[in-house]
Backbone and ligand atoms as CSV (ligand in chain L), in Angstrom:
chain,resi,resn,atom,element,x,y,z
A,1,UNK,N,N,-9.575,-42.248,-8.413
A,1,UNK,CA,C,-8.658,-41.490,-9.290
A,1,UNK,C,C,-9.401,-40.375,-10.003
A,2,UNK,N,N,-10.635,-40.813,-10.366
A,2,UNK,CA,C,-11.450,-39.626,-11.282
A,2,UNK,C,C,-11.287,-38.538,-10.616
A,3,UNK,N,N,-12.033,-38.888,-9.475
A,3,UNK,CA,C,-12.840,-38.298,-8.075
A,3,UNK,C,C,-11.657,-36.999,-7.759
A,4,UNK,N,N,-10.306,-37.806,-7.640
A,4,UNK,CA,C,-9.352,-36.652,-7.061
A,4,UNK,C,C,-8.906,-35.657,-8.215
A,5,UNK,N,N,-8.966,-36.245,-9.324
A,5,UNK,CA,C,-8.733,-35.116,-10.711
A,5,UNK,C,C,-9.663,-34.084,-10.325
A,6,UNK,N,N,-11.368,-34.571,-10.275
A,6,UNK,CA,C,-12.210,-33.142,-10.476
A,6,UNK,C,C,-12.240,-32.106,-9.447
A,7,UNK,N,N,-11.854,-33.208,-7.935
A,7,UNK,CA,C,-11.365,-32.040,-6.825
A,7,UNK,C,C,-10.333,-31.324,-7.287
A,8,UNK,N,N,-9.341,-31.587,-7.702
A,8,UNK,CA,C,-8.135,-30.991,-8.140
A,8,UNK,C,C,-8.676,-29.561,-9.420
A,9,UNK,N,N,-9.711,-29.966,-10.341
A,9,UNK,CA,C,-9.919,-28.887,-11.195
A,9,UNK,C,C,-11.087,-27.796,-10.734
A,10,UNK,N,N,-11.344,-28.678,-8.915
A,10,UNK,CA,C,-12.326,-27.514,-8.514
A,10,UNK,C,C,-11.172,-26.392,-7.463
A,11,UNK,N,N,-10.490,-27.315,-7.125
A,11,UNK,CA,C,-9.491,-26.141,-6.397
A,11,UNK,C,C,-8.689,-25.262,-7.242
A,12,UNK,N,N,-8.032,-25.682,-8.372
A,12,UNK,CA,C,-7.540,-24.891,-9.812
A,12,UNK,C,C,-8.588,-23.767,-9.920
A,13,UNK,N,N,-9.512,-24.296,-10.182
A,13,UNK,CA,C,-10.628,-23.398,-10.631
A,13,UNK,C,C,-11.075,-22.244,-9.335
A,14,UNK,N,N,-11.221,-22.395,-8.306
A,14,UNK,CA,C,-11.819,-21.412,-7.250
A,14,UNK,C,C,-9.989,-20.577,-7.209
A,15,UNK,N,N,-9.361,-21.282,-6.878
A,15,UNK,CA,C,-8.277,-20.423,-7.223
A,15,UNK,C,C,-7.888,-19.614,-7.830
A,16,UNK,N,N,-8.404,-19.643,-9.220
A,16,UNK,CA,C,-7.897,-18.785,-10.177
A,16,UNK,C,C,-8.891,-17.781,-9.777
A,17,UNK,N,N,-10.258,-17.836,-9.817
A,17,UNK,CA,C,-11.522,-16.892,-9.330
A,17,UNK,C,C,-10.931,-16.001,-8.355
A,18,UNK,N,N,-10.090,-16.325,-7.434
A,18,UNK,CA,C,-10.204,-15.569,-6.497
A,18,UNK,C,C,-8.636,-14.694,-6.909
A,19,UNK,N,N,-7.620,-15.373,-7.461
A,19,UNK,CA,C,-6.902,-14.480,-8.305
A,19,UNK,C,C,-6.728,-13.311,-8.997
A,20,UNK,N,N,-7.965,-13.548,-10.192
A,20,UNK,CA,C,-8.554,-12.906,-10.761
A,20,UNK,C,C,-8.929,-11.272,-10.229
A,21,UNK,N,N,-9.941,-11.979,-8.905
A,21,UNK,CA,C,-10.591,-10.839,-8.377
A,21,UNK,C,C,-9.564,-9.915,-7.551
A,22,UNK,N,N,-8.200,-10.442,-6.796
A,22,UNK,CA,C,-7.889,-10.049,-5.951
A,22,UNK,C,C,-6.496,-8.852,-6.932
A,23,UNK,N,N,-6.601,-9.291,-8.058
A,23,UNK,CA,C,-6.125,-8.595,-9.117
A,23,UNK,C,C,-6.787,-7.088,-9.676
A,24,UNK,N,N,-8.021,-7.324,-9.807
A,24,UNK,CA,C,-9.147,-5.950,-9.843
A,24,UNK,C,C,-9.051,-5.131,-8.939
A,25,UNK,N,N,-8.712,-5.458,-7.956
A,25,UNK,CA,C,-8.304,-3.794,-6.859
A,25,UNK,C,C,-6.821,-3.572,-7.007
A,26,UNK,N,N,-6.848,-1.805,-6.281
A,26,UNK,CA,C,-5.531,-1.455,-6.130
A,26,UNK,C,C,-4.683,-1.985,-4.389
A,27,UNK,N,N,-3.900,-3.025,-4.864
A,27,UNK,CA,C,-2.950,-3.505,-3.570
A,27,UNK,C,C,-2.023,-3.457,-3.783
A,28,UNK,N,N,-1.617,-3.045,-2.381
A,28,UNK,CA,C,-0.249,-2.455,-2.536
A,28,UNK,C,C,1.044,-3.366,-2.771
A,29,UNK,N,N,1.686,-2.905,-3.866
A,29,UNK,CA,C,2.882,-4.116,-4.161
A,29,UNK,C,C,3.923,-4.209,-3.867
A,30,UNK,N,N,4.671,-2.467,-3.544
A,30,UNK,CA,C,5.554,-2.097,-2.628
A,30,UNK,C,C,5.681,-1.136,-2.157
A,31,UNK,N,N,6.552,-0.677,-1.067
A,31,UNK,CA,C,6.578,0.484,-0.679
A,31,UNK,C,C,8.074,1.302,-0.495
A,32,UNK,N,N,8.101,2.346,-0.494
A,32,UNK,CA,C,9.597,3.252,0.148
A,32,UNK,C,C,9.406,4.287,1.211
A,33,UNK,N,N,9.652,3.903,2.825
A,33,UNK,CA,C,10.242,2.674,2.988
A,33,UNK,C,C,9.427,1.535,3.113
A,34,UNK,N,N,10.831,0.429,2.849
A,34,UNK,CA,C,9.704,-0.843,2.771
A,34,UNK,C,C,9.478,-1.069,4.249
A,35,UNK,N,N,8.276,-1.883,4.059
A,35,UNK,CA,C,7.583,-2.298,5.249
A,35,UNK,C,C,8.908,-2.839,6.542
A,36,UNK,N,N,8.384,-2.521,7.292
A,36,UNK,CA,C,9.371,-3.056,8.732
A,36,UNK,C,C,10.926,-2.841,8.037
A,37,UNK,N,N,11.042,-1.790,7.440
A,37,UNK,CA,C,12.575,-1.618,7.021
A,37,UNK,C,C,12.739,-0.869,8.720
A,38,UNK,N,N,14.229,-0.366,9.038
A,38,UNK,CA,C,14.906,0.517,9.738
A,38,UNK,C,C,15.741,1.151,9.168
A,39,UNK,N,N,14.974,2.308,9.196
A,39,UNK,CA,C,16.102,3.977,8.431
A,39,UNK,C,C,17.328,4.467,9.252
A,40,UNK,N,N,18.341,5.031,8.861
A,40,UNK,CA,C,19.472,5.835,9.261
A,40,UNK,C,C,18.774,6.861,9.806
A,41,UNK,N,N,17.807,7.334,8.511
A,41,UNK,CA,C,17.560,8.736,9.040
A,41,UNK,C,C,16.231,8.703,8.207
A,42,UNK,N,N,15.754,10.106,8.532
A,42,UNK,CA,C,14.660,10.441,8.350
A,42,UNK,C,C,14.247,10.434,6.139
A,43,UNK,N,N,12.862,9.748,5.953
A,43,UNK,CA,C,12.973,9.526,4.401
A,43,UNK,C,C,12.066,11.191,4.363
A,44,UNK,N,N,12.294,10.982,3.159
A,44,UNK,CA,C,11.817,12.591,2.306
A,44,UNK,C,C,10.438,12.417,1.916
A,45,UNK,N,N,10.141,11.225,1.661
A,45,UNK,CA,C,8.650,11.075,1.058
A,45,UNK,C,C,8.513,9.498,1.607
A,46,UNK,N,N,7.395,9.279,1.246
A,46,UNK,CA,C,6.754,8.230,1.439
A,46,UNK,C,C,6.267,7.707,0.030
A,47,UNK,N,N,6.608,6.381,-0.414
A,47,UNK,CA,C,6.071,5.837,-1.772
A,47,UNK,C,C,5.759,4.883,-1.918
A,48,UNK,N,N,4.398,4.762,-2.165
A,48,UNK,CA,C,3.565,3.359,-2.369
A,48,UNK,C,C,2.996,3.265,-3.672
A,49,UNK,N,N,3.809,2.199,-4.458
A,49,UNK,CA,C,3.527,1.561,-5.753
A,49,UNK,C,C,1.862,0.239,-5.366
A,50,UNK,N,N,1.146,0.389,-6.319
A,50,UNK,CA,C,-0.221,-0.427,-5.595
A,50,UNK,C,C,-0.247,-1.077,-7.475
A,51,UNK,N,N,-0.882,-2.380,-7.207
A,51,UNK,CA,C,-1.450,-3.354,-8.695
A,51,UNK,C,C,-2.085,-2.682,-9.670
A,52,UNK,N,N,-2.974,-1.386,-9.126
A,52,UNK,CA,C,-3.778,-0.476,-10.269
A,52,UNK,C,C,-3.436,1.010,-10.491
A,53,UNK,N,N,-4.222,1.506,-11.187
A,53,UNK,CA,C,-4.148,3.049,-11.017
A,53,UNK,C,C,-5.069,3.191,-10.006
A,54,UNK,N,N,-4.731,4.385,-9.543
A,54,UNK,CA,C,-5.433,5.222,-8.696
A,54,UNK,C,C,-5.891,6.465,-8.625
A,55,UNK,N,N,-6.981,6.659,-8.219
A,55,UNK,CA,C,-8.187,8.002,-8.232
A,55,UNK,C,C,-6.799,8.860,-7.657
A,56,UNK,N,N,-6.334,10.080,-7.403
A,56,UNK,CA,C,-5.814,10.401,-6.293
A,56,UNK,C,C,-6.245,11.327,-5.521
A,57,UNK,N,N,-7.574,11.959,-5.584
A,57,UNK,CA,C,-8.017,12.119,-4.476
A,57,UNK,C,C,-8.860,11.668,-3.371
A,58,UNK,N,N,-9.079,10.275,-3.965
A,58,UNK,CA,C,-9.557,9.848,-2.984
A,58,UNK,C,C,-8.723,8.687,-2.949
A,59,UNK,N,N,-7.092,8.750,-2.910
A,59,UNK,CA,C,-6.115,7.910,-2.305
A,59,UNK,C,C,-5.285,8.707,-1.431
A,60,UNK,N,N,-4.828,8.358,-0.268
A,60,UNK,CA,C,-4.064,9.040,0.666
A,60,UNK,C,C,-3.365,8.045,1.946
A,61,UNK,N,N,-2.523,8.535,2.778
A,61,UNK,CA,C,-1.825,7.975,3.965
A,61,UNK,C,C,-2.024,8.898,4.848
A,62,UNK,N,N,-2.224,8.112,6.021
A,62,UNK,CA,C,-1.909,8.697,7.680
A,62,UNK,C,C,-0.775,8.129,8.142
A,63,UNK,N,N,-0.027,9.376,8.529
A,63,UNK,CA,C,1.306,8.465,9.151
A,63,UNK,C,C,1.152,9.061,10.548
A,64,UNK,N,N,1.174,7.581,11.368
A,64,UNK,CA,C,0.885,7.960,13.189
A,64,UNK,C,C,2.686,7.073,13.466
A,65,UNK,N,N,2.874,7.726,14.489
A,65,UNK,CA,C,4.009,7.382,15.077
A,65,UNK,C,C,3.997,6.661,16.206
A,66,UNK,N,N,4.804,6.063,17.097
A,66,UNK,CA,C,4.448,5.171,17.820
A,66,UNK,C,C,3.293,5.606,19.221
A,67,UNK,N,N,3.408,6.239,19.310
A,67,UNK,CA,C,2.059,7.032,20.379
A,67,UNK,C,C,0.974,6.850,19.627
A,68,UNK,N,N,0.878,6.592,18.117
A,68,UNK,CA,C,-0.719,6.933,17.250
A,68,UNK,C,C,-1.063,8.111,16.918
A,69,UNK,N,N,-0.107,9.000,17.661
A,69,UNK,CA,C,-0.478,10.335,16.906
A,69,UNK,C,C,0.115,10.281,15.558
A,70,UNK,N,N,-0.968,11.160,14.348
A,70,UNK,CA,C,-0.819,11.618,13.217
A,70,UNK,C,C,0.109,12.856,12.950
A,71,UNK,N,N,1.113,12.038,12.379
A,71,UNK,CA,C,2.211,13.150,11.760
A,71,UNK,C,C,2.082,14.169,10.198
A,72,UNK,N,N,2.302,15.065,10.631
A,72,UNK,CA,C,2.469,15.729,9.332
A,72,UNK,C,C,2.533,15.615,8.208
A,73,UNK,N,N,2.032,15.433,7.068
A,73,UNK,CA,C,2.796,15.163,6.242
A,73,UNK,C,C,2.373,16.284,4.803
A,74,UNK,N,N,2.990,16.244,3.451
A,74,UNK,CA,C,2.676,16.839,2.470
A,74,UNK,C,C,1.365,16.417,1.903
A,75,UNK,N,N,0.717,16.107,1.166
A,75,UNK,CA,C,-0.473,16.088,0.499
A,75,UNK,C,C,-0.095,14.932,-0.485
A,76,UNK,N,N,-0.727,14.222,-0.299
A,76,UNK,CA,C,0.047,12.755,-1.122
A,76,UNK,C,C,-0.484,13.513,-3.023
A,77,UNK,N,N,0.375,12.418,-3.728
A,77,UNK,CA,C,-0.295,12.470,-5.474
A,77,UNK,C,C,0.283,11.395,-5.801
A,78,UNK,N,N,-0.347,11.742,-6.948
A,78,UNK,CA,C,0.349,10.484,-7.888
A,78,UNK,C,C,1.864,11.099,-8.661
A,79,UNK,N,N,2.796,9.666,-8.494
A,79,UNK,CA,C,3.975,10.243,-9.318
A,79,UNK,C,C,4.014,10.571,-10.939
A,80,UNK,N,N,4.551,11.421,-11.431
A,80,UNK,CA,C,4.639,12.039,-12.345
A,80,UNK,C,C,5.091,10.850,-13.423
A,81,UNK,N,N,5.871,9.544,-13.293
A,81,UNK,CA,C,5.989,8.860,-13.777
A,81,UNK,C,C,4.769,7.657,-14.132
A,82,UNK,N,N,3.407,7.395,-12.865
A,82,UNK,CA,C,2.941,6.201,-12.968
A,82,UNK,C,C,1.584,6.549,-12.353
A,83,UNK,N,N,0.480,6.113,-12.431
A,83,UNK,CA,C,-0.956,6.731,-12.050
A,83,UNK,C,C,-0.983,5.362,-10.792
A,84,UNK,N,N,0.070,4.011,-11.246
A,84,UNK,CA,C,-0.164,3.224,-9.720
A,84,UNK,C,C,0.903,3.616,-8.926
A,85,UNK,N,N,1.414,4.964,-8.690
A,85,UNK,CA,C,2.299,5.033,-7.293
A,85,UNK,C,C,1.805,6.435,-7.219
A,86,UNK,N,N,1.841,6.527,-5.587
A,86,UNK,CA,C,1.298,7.362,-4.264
A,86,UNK,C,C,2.548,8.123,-3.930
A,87,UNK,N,N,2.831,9.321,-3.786
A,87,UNK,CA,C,4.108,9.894,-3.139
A,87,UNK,C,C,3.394,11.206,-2.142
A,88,UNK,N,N,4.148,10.932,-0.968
A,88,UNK,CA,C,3.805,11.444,0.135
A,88,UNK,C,C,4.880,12.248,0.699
A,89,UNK,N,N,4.971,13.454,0.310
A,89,UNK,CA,C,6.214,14.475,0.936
A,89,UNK,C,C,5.890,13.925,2.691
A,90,UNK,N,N,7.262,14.198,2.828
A,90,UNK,CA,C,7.463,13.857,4.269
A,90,UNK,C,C,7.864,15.525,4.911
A,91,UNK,N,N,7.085,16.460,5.345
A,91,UNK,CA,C,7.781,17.621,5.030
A,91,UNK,C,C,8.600,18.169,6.085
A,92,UNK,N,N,8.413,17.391,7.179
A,92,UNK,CA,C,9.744,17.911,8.662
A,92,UNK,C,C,9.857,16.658,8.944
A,93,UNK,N,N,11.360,16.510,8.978
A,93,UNK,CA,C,12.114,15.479,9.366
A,93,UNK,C,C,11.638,14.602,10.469
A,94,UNK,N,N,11.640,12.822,10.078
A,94,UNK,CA,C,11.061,12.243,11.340
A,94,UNK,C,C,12.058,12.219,12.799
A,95,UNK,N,N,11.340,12.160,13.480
A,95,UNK,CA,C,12.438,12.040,14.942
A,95,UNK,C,C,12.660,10.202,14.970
A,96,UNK,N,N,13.405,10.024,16.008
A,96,UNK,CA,C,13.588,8.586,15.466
A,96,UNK,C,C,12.678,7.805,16.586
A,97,UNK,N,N,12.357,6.374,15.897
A,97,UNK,CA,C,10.913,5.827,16.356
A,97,UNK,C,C,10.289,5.261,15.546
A,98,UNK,N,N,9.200,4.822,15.322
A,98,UNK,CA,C,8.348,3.790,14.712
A,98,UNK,C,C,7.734,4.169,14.705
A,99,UNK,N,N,6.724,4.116,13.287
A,99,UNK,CA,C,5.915,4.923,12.796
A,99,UNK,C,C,5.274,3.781,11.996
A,100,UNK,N,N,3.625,4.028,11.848
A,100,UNK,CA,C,2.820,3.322,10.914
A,100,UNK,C,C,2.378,4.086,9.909
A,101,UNK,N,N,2.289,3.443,8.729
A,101,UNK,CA,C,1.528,4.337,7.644
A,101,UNK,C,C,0.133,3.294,7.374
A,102,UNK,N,N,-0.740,4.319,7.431
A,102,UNK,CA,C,-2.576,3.835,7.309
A,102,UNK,C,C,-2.693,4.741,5.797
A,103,UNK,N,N,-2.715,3.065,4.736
A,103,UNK,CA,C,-2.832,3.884,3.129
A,103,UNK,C,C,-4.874,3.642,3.145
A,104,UNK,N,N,-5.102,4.358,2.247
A,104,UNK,CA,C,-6.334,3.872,1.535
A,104,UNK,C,C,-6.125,4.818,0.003
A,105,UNK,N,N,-6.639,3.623,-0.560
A,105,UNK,CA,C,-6.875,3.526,-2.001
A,105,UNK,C,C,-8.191,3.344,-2.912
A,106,UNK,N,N,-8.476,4.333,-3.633
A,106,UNK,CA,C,-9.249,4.432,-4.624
A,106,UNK,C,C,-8.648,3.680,-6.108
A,107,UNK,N,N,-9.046,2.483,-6.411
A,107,UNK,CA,C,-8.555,2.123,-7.820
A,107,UNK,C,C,-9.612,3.312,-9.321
A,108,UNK,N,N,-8.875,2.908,-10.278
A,108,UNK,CA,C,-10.030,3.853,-11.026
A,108,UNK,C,C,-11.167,2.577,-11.622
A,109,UNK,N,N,-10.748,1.790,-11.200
A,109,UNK,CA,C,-12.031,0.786,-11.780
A,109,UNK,C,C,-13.100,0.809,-9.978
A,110,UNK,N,N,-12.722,1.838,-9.492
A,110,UNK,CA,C,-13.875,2.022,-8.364
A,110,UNK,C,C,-13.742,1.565,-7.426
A,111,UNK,N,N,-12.582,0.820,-6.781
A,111,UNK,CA,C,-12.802,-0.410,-5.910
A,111,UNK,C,C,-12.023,0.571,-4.645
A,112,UNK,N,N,-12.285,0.362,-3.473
A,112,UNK,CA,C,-11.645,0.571,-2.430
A,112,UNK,C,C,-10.809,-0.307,-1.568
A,113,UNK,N,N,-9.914,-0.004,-1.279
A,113,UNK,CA,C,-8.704,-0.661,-0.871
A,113,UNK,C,C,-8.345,-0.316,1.074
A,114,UNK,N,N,-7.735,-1.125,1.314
A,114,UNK,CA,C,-7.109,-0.046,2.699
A,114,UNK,C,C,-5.872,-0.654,3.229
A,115,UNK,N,N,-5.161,-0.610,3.876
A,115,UNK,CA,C,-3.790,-1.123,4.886
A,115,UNK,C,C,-3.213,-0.395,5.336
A,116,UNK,N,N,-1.833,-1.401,5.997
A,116,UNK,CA,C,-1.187,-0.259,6.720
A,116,UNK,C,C,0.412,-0.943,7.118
A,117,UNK,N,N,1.288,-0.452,6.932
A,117,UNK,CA,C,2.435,-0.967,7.693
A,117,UNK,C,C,3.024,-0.397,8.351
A,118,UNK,N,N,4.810,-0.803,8.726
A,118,UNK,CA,C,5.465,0.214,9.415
A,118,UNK,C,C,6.706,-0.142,9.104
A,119,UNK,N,N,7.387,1.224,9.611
A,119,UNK,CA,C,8.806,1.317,9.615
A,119,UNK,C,C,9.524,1.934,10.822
A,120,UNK,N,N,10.578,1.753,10.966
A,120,UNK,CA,C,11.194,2.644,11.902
A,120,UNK,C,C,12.254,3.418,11.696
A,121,UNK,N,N,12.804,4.273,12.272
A,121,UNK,CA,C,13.708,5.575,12.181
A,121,UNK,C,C,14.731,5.400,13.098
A,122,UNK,N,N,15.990,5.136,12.938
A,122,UNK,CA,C,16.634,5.019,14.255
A,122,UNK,C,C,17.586,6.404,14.623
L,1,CU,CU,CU,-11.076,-3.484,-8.278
């Protein structure tokens, strides 16, 4: 009985550690569009809300389409409302198809980040 309490306050415990830490970077918490959504039509921007603030020049997206080629896009920033969201003019309309977005993130506490999801366009 002891025995399984202190396992129990060592798994509590490494748990929270790794909580903690996985809290100190910028990850991404949501996006527009959301991940594996399917659009009507083509979105105007691209917006990724992330756990921290972010550097923004050294935060940005690649958006490749289903071939992997890299699409166009505006020059990402930060929104005018929040230093943790990314907005990415979308600046010529997508054709329809599936497309990945490849983010990387600079938090301002230094940390580097990276991912990637997708959406499609029908
Ligand atoms: Cu961090």
């Amino acid at each position: 009985m002891k025995k399984s309490i202190s396992i129990m306050a060592i798994t509590f415990a490494a748990g929270f550690l790794f909580v903690q830490q996985a809290q100190a970077h910028a990850h991404l918490k949501s996006s527009e569009p959301v991940a594996k959504s399917e659009l009507a039509a083509s979105p105007s921007a691209l917006t990724l809300s992330f756990t921290e603030d972010l550097e923004a020049s050294f935060s940005g997206v690649e958006l490749k389409d289903s071939k992997g080629s890299v699409v166009k896009t505006g020059k990402a920033a930060l929104s005018p409302d929040s230093k943790s969201v990314l907005v990415v003019p979308v600046s010529s309309p997508l054709k329809a198809g599936g497309y990945e977005v490849d983010w990387h993130a600079l938090s301002v506490d230094g940390h580097k980040t990276k991912g990637s999801y997708n959406f499609t366009v029908k």
